[in-house]
DSSP file (Angstrom, degrees, kcal/mol; ACC not computed):
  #  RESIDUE AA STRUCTURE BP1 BP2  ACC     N-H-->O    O-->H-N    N-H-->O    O-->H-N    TCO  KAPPA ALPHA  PHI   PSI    X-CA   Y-CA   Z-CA
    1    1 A X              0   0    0      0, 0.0     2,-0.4     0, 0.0    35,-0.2   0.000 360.0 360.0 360.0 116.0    1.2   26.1  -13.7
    2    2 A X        -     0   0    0     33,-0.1     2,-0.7    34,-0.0    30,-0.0  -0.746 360.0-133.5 -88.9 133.0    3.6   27.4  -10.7
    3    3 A X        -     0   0    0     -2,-0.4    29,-0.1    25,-0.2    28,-0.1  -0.687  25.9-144.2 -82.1 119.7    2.6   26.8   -7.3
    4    4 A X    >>  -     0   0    0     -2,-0.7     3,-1.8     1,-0.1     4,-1.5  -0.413  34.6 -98.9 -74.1 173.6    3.4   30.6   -5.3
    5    5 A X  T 34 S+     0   0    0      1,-0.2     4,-0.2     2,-0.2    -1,-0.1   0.905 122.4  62.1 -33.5 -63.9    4.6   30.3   -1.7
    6    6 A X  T 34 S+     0   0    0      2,-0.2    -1,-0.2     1,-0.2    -2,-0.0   0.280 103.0  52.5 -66.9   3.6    1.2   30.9   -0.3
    7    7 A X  T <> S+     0   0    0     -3,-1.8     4,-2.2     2,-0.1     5,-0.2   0.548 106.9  46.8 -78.6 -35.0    0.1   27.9   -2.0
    8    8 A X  T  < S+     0   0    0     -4,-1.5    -2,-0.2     1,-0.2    -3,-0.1   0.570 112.9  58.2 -90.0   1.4    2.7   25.7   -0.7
    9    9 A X  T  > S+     0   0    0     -4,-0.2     4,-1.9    -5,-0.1    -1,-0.2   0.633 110.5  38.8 -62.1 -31.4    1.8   27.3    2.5
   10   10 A X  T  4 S+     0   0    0      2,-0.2    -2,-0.2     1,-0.2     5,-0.2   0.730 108.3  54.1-104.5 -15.8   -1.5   26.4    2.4
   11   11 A X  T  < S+     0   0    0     -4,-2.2    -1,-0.2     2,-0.2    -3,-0.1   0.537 112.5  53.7 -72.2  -3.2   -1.4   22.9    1.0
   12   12 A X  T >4>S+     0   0    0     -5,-0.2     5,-1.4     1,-0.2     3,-0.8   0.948 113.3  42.7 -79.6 -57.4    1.2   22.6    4.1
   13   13 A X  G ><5S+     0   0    0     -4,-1.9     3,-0.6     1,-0.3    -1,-0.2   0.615 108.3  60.5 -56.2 -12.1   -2.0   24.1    6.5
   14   14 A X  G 3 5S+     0   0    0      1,-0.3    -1,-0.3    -4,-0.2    -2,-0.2   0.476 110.8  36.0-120.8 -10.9   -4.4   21.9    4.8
   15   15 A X  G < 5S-     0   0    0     -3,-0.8    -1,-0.3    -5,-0.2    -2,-0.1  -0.227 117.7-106.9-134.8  52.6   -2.6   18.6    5.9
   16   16 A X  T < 5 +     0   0    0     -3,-0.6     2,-0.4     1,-0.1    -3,-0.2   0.577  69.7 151.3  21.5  59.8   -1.6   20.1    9.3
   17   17 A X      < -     0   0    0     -5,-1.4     2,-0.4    -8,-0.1    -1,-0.1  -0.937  31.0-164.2-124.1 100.3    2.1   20.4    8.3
   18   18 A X        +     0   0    0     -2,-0.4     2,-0.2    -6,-0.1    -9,-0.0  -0.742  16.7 173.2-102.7 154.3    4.6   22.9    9.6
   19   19 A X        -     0   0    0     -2,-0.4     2,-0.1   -10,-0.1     5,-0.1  -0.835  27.9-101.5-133.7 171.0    7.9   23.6    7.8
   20   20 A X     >  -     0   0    0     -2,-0.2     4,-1.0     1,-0.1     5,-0.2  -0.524  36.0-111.5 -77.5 149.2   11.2   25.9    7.8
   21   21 A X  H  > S+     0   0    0      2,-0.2     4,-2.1     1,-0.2     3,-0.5   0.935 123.2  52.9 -35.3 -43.4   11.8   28.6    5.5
   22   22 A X  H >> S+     0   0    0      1,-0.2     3,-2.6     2,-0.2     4,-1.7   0.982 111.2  45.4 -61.2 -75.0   14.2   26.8    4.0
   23   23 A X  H 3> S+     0   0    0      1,-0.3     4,-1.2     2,-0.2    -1,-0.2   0.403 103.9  59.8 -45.2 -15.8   11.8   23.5    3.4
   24   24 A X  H 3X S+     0   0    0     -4,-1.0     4,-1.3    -3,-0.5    -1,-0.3   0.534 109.2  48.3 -90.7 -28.0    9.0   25.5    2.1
   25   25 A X  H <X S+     0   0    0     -3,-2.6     4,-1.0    -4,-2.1    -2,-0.2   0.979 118.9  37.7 -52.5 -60.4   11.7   26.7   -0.8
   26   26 A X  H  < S+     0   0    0     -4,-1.7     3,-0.2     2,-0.2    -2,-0.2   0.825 112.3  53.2 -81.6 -30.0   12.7   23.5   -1.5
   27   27 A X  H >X>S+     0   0    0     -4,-1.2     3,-3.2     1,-0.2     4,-2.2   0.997 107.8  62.1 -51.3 -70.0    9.1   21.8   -1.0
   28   28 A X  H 3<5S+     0   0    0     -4,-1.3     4,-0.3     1,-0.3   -25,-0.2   0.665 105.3  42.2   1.2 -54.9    8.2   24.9   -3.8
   29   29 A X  T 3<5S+     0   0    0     -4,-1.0    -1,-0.3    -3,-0.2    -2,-0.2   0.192 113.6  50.6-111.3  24.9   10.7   23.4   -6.8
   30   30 A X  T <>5S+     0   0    0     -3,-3.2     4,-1.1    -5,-0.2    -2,-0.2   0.439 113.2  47.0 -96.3  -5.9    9.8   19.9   -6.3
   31   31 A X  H  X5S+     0   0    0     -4,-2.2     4,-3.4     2,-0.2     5,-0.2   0.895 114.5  42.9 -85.4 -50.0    6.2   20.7   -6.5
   32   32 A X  H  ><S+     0   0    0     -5,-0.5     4,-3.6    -4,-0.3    -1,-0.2   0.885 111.2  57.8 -58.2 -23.6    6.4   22.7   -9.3
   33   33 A X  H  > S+     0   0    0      1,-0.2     4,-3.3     2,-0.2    -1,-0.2   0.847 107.7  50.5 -67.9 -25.8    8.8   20.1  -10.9
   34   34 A X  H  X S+     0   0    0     -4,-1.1     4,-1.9     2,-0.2    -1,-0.2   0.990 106.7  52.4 -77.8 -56.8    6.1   17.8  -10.4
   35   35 A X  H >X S+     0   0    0     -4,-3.4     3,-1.3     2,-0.2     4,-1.0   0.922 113.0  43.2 -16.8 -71.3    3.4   19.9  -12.0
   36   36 A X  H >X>S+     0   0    0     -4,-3.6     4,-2.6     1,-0.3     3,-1.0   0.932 107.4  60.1 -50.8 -56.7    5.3   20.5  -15.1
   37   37 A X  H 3X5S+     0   0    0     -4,-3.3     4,-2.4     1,-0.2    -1,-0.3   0.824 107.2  43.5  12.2 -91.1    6.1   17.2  -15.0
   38   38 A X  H <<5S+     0   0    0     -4,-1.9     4,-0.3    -3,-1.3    -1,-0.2   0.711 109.9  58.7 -37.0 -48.2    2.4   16.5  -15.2
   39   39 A X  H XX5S+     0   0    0     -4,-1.0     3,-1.4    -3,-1.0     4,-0.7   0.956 100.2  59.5 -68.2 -55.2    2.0   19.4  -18.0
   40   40 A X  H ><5S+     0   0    0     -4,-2.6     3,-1.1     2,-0.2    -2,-0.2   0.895 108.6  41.5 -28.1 -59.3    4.5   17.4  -20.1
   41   41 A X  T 3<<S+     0   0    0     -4,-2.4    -1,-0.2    -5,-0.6    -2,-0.2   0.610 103.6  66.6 -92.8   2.2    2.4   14.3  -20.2
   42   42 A X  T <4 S+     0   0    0     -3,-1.4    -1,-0.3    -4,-0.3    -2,-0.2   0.605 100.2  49.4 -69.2 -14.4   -0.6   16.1  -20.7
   43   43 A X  S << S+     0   0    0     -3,-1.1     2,-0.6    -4,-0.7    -2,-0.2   0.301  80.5 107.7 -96.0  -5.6    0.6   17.1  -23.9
   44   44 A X  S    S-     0   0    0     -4,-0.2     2,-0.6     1,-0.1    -3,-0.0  -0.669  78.0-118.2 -80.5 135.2    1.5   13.5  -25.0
   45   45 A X        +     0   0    0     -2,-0.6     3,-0.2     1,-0.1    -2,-0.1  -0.668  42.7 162.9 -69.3 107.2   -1.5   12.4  -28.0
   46   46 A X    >   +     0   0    0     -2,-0.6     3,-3.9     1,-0.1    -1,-0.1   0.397  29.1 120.0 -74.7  -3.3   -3.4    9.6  -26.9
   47   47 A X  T 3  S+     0   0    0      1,-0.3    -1,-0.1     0, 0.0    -2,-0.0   0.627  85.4  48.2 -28.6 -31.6   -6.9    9.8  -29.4
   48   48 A X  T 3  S+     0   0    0     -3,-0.2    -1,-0.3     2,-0.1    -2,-0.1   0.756  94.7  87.8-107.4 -26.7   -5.9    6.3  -30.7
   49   49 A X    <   -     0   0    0     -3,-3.9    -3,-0.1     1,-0.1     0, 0.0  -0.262  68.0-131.4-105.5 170.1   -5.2    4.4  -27.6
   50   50 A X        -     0   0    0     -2,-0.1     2,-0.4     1,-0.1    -1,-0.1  -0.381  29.6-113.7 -92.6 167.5   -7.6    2.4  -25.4
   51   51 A X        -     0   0    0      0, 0.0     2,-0.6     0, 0.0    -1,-0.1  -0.947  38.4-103.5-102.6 152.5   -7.5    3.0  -21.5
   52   52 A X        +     0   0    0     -2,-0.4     3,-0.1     1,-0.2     0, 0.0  -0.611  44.9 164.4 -92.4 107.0   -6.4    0.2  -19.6
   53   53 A X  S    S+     0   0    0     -2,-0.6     2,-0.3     1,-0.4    -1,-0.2   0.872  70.0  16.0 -93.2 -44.3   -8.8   -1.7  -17.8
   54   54 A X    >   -     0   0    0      1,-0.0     3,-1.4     4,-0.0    -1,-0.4  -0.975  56.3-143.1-144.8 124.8   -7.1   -4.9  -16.8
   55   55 A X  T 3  S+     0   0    0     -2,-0.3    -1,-0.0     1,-0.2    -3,-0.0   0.420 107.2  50.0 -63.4 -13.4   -3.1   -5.6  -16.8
   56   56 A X  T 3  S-     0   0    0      0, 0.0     3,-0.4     0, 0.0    -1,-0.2  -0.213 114.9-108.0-116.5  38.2   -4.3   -9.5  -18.2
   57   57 A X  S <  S-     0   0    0     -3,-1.4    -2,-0.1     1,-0.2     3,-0.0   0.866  80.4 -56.4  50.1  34.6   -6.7   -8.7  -21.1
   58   58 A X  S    S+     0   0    0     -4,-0.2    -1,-0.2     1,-0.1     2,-0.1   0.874 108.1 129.5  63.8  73.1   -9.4   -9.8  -18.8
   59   59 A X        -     0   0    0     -3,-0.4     2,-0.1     0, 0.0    -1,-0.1  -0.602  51.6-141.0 -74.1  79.7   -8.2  -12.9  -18.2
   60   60 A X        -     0   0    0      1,-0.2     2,-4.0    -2,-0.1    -3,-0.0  -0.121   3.5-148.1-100.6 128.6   -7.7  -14.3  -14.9
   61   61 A X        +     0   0    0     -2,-0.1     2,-0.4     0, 0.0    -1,-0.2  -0.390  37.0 155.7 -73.5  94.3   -4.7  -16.3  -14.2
   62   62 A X        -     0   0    0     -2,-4.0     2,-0.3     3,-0.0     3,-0.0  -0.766  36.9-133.8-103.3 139.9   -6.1  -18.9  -11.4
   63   63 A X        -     0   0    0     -2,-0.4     2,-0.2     1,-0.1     0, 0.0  -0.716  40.6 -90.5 -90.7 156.9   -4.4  -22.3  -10.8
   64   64 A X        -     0   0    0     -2,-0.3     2,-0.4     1,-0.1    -1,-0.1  -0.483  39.7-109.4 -94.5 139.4   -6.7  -25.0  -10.6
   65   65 A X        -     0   0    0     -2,-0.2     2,-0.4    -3,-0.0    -1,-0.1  -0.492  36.3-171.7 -81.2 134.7   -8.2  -26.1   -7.5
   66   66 A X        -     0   0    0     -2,-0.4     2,-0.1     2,-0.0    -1,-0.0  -0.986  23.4-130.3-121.5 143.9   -7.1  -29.5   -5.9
   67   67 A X        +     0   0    0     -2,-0.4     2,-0.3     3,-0.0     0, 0.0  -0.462  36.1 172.5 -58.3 133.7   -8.2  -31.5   -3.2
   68   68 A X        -     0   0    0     -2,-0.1     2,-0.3     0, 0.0    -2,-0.0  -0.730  34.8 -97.8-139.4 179.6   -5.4  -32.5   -1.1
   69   69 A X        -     0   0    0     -2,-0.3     2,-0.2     1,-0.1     3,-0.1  -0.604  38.5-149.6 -85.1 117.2   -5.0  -34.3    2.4
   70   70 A X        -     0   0    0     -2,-0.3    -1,-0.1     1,-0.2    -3,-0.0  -0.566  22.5 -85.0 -87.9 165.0   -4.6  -32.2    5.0
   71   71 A X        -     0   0    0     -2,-0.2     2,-0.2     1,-0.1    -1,-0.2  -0.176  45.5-126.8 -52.2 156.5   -2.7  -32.6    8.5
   72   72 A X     >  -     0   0    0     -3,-0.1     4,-1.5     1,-0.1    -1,-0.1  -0.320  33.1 -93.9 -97.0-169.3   -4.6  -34.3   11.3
   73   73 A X  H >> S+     0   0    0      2,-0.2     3,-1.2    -2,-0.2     4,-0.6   0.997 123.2  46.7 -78.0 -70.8   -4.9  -33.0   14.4
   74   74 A X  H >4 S+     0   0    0      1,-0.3     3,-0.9     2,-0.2    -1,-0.2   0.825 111.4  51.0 -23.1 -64.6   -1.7  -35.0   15.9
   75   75 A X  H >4 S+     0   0    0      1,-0.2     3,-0.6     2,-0.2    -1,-0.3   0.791 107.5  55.4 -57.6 -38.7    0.6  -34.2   13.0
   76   76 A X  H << S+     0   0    0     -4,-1.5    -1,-0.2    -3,-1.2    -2,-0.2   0.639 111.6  37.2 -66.0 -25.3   -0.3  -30.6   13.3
   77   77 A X  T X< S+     0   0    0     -3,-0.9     3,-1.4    -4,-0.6    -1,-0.2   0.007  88.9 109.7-126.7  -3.1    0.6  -29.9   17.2
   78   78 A X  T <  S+     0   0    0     -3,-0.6    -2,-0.1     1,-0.3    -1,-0.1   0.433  77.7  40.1 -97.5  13.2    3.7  -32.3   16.9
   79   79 A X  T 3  S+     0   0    0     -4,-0.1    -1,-0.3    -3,-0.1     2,-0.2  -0.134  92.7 125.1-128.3  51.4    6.5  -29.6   17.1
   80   80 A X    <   -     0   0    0     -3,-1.4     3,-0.2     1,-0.1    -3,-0.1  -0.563  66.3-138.2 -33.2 127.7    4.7  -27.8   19.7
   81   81 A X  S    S+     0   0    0     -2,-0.2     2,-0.4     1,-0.2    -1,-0.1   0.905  90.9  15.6 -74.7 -30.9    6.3  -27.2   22.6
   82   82 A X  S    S+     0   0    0      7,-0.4     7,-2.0    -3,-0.0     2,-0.3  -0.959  78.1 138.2-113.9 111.6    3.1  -28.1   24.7
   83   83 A X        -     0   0    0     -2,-0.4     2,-0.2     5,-0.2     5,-0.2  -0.955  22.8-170.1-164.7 164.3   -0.3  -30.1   23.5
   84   84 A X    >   +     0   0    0     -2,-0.3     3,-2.7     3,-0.2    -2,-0.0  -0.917  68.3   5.5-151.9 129.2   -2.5  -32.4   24.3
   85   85 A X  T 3  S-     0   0    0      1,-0.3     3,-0.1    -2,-0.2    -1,-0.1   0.940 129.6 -53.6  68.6  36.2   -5.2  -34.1   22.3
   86   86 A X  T 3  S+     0   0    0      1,-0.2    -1,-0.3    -3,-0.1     2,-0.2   0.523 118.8 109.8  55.1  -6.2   -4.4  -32.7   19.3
   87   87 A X    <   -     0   0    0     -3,-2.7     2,-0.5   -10,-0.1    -3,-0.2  -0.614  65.7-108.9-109.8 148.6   -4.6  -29.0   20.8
   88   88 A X        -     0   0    0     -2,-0.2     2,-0.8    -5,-0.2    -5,-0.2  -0.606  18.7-156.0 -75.3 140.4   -2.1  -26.0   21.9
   89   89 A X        -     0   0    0     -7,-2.0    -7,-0.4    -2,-0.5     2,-0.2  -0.951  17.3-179.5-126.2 133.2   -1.9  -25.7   24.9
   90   90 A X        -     0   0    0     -2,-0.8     2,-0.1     1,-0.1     3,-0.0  -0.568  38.7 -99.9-137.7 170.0   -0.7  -21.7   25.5
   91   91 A X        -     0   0    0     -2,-0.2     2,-0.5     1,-0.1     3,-0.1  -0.172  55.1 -89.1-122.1 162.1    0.0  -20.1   29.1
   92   92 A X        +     0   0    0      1,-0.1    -1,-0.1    -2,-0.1     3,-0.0  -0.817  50.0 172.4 -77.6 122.3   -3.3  -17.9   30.5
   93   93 A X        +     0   0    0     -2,-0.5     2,-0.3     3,-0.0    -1,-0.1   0.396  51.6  63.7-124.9   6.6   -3.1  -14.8   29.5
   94   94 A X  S    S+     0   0    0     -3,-0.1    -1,-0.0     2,-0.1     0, 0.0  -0.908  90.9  23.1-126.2 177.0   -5.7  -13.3   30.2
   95   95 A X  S    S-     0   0    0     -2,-0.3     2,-0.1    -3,-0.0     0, 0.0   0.130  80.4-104.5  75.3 142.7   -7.3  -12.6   34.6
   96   96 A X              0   0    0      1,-0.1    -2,-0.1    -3,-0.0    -3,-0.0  -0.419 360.0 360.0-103.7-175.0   -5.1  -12.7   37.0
   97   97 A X              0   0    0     -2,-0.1    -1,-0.1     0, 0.0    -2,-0.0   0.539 360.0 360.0 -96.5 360.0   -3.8  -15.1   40.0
């Protein structure tokens, strides 16, 4: 299947796309190339093969959850340049003076 001009004109109009003479050639053979492309691997026989539901045999790789210790409050803020209390302390940004 070849895409005519006035196709590739119109997939151009249909996605609010203007182009050159020139670019609407060359848009023209990569489209078609891609078709054929396309036509080619329609032709390949699949009958025997499964389609492909999940890339891990349904199996999910998960790491096992652990408990750890998290930072305190202190530890967390301590290469801050400004905090207090455990807290950031950040410039106002919003209201004026």
């Amino acid at each position: 299947m070849a895409l005519s001009r006035e196709e590739v004109l119109n997939v151009a109009k249909l996605a609010r796309l203007k182009f050159s003479e020139k670019e609407i050639e060359k848009f023209q053979v990569d489209l078609n190339s891609i078709l054929d492309y396309i036509d080619m691997l329609n032709e390949v026989d699949i009958s025997g093969i499964e389609p492909l539901t999940n890339v891990n045999k349904g199996v999910n790789n998960l790491r096992e959850d652990v408990v750890i210790e998290s930072l305190g409050d202190i530890e967390a803020v301590s290469n801050a340049p400004v905090s207090s209390g455990g807290t950031f302390i950040v410039p106002k940004v919003v209201g004026g003076e």
